[in-house]
Chimera marker file (.cmm) of the C-alpha trace (Angstrom):
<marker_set name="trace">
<marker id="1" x="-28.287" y="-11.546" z="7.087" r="1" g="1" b="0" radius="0.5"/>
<marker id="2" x="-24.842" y="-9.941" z="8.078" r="1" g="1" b="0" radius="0.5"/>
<marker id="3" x="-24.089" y="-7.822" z="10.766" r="1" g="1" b="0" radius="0.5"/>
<marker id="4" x="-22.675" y="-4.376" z="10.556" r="1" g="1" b="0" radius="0.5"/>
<marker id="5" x="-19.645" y="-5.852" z="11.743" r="1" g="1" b="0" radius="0.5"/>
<marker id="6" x="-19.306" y="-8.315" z="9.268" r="1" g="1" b="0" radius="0.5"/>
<marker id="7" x="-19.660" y="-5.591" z="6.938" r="1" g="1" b="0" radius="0.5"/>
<marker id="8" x="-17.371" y="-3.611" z="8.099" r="1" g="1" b="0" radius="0.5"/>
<marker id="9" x="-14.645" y="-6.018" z="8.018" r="1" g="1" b="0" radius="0.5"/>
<marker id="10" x="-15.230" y="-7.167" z="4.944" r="1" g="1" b="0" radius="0.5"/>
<marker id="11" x="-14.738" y="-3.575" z="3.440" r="1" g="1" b="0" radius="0.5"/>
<marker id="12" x="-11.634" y="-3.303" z="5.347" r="1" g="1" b="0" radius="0.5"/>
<marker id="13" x="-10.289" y="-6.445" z="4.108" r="1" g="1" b="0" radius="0.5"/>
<marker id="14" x="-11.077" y="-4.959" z="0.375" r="1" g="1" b="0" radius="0.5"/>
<marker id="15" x="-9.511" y="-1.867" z="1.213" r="1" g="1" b="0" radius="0.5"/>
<marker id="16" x="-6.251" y="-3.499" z="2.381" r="1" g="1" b="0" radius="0.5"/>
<marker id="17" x="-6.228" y="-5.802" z="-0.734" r="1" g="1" b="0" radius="0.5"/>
<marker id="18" x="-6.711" y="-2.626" z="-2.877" r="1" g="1" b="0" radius="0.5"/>
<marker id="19" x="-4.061" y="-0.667" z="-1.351" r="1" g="1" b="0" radius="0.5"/>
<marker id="20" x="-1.486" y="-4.056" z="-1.598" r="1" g="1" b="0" radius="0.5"/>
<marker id="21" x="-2.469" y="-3.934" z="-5.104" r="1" g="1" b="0" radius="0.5"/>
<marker id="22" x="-1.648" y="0.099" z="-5.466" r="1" g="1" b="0" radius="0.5"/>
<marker id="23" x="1.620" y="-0.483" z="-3.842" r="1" g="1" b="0" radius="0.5"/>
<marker id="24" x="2.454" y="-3.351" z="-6.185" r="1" g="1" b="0" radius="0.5"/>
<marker id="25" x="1.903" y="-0.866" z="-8.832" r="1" g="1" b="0" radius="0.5"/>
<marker id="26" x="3.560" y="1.934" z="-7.276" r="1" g="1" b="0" radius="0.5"/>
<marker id="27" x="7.135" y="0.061" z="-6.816" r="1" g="1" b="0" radius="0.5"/>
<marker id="28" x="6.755" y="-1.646" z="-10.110" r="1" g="1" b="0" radius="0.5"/>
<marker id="29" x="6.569" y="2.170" z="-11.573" r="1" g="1" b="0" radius="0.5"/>
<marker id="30" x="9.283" y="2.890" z="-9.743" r="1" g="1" b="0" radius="0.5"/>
<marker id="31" x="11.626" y="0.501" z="-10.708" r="1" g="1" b="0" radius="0.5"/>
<marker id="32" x="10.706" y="1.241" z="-15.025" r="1" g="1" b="0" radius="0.5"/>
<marker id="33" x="11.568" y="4.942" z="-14.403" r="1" g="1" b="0" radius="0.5"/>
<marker id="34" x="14.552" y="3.702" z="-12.396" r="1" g="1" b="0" radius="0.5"/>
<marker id="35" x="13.338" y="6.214" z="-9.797" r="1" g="1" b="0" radius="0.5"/>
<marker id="36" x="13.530" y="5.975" z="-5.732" r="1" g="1" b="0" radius="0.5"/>
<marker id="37" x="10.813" y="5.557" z="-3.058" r="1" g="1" b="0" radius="0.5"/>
<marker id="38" x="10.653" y="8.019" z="-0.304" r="1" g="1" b="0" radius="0.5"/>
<marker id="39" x="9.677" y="6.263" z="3.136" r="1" g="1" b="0" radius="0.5"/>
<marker id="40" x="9.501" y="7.325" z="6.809" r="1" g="1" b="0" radius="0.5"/>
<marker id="41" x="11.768" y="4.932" z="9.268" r="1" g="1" b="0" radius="0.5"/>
<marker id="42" x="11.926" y="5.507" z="12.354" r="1" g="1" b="0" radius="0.5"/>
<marker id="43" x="10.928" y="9.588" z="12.284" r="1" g="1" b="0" radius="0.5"/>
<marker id="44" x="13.437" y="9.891" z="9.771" r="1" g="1" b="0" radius="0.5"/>
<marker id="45" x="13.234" y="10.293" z="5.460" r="1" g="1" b="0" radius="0.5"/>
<marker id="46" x="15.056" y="7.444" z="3.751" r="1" g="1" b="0" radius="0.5"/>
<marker id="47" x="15.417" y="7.227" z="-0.128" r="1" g="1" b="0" radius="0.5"/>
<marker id="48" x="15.430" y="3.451" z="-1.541" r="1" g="1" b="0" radius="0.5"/>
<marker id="49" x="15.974" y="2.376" z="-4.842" r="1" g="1" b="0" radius="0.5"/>
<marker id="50" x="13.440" y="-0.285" z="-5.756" r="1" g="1" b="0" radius="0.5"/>
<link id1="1" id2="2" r="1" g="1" b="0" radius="0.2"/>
<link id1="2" id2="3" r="1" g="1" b="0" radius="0.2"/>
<link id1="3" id2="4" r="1" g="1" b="0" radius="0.2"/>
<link id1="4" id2="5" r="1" g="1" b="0" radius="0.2"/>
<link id1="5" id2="6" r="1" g="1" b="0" radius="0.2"/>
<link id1="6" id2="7" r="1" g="1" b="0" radius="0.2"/>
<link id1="7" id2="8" r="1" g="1" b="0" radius="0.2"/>
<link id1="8" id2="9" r="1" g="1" b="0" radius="0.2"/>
<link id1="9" id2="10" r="1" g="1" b="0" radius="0.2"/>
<link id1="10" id2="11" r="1" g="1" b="0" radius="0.2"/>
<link id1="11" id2="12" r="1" g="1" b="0" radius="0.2"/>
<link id1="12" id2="13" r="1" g="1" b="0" radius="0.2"/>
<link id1="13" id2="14" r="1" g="1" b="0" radius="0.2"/>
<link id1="14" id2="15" r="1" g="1" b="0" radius="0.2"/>
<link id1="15" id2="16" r="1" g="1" b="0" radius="0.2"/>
<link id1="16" id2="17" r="1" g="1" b="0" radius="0.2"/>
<link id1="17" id2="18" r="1" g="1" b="0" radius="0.2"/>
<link id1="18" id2="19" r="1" g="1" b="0" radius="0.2"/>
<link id1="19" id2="20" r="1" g="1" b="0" radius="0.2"/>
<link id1="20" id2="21" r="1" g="1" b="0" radius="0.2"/>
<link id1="21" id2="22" r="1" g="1" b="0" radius="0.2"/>
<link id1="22" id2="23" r="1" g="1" b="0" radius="0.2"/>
<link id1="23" id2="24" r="1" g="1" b="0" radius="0.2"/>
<link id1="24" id2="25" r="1" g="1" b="0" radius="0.2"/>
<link id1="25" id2="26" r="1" g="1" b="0" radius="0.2"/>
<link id1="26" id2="27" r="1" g="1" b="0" radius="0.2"/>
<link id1="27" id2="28" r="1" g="1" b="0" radius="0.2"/>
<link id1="28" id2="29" r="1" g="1" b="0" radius="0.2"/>
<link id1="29" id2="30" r="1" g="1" b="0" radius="0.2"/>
<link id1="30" id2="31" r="1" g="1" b="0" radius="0.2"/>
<link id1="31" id2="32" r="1" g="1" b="0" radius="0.2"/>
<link id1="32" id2="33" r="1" g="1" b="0" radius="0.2"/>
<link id1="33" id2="34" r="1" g="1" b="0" radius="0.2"/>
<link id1="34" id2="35" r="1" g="1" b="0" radius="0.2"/>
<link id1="35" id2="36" r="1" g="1" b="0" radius="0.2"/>
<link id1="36" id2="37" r="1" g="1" b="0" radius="0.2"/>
<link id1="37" id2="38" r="1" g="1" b="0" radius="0.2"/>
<link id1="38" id2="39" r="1" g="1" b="0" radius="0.2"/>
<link id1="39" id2="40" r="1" g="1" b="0" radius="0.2"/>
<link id1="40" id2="41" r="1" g="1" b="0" radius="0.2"/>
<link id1="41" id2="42" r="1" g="1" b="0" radius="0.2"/>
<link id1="42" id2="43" r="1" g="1" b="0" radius="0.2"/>
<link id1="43" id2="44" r="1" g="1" b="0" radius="0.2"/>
<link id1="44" id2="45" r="1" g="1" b="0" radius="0.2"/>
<link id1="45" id2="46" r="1" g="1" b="0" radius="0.2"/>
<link id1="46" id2="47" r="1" g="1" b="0" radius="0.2"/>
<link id1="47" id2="48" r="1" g="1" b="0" radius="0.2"/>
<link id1="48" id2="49" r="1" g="1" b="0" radius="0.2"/>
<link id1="49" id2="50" r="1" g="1" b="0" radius="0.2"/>
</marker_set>
């Protein structure tokens, strides 16, 4: 039987695989429509060309 711990870290673990995966996608999007990413460094907007 597994703890509610266990369970809980388990769904993170999926949830940080999914969201790997979605940002995989995202960038690979990015670079067919030859379009930039918008990120956040260091409190300021930056623009990046994948």
């Amino acid at each position: 039987m597994t703890t509610n711990r266990e369970e809980q870290l388990e769904r993170q673990e999926k949830i940080m695989a999914g969201l790997k995966i979605a940002y995989e996608r995202m960038l690979e999007f990015k670079r067919q429509k030859n379009s930039e990413v918008v990120v956040m460094r260091e409190g300021k907007i930056v623009r990046i060309k994948p």
